[in-house]
C-alpha positions in Angstrom: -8.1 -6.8 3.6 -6.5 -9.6 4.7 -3.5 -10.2 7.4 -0.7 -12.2 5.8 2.5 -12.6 7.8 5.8 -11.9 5.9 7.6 -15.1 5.9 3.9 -17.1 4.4 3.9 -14.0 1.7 8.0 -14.7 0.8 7.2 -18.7 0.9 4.2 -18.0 -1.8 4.4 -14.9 -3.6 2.6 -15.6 -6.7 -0.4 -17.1 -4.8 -0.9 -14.2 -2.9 -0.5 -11.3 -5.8 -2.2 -13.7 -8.4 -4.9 -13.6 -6.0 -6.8 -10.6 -6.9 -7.4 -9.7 -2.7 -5.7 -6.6 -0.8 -2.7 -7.7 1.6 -2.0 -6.0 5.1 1.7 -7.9 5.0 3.0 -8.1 8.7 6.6 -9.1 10.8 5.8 -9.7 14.3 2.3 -9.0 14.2 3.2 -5.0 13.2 2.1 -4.1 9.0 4.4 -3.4 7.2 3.4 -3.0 4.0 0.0 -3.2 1.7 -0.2 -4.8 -1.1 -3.6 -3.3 -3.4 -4.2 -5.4 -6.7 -5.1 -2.9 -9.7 -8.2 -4.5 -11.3 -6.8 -5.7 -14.7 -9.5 -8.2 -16.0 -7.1 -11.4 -14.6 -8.3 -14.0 -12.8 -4.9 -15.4 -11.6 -6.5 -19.2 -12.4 -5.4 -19.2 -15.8 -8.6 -18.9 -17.0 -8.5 -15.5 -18.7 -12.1 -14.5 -17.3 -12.4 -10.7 -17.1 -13.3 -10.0 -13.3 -12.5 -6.2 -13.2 -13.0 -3.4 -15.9 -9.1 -2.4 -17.1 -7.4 -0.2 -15.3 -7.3 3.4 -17.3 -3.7 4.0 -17.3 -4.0 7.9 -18.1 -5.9 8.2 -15.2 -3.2 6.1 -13.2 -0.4 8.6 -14.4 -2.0 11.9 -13.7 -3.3 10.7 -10.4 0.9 9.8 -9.5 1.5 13.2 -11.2 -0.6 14.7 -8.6 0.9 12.9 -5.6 4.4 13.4 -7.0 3.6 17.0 -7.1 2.1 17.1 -3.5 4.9 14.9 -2.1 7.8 17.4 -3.6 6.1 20.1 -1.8 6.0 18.8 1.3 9.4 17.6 1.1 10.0 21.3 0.4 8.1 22.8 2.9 9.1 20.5 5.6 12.5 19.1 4.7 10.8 15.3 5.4 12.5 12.4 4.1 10.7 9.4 2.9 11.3 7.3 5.4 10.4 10.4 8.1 7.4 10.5 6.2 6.6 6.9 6.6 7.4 7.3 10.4 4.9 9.8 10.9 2.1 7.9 8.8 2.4 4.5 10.1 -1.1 3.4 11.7 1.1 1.0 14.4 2.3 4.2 16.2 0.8 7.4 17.6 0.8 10.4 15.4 3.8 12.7 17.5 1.9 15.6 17.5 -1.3 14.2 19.3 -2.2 15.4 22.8 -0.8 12.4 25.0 -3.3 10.4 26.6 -4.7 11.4 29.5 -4.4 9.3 33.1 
């Protein structure tokens, strides 16, 4: 995966998502977002060369189904908000409910 700063990725957005390679997208050195190409068969050169087998877009669905499903429950069982969610998950930070480190 490659690091790309966000400013770069604003100043060339089609290079980057033409591109075919995952993004870690950062501000300040911290990610912020990923960016995960779905193999489609383009080459982003134009050229129409197949690179990746199309992605099967049934498969796609029910696999958001699922997640959908899963994220409604937690949001149910936990009263979480997206962006609490997001919080909790982000790799920059320590998960809250880890034992603190040890001095």
């Amino acid at each position: 995966m490659r690091n790309v700063d966000l400013e770069e990725f604003c100043h060339r957005p089609s290079e980057y998502l033409e591109g075919g390679e995952s993004l870690s997208i950062e501000r300040g050195g911290r990610v912020i977002g990923r960016y995960v190409p779905v193999p489609n068969g383009n080459t982003g050169d134009g050229t129409g060369r197949e690179t990746a087998a199309p992605a099967n877009d049934e498969e796609s669905r029910r696999a958001f189904g699922r997640l959908a499903r899963a994220w409604a429950e937690v949001r149910a069982q936990t009263g979480l908000t997206e962006d609490e969610l997001a919080e909790l998950l982000d790799p920059s930070k320590p998960f809250p409910y880890d034992d603190p480190p040890r001095g």
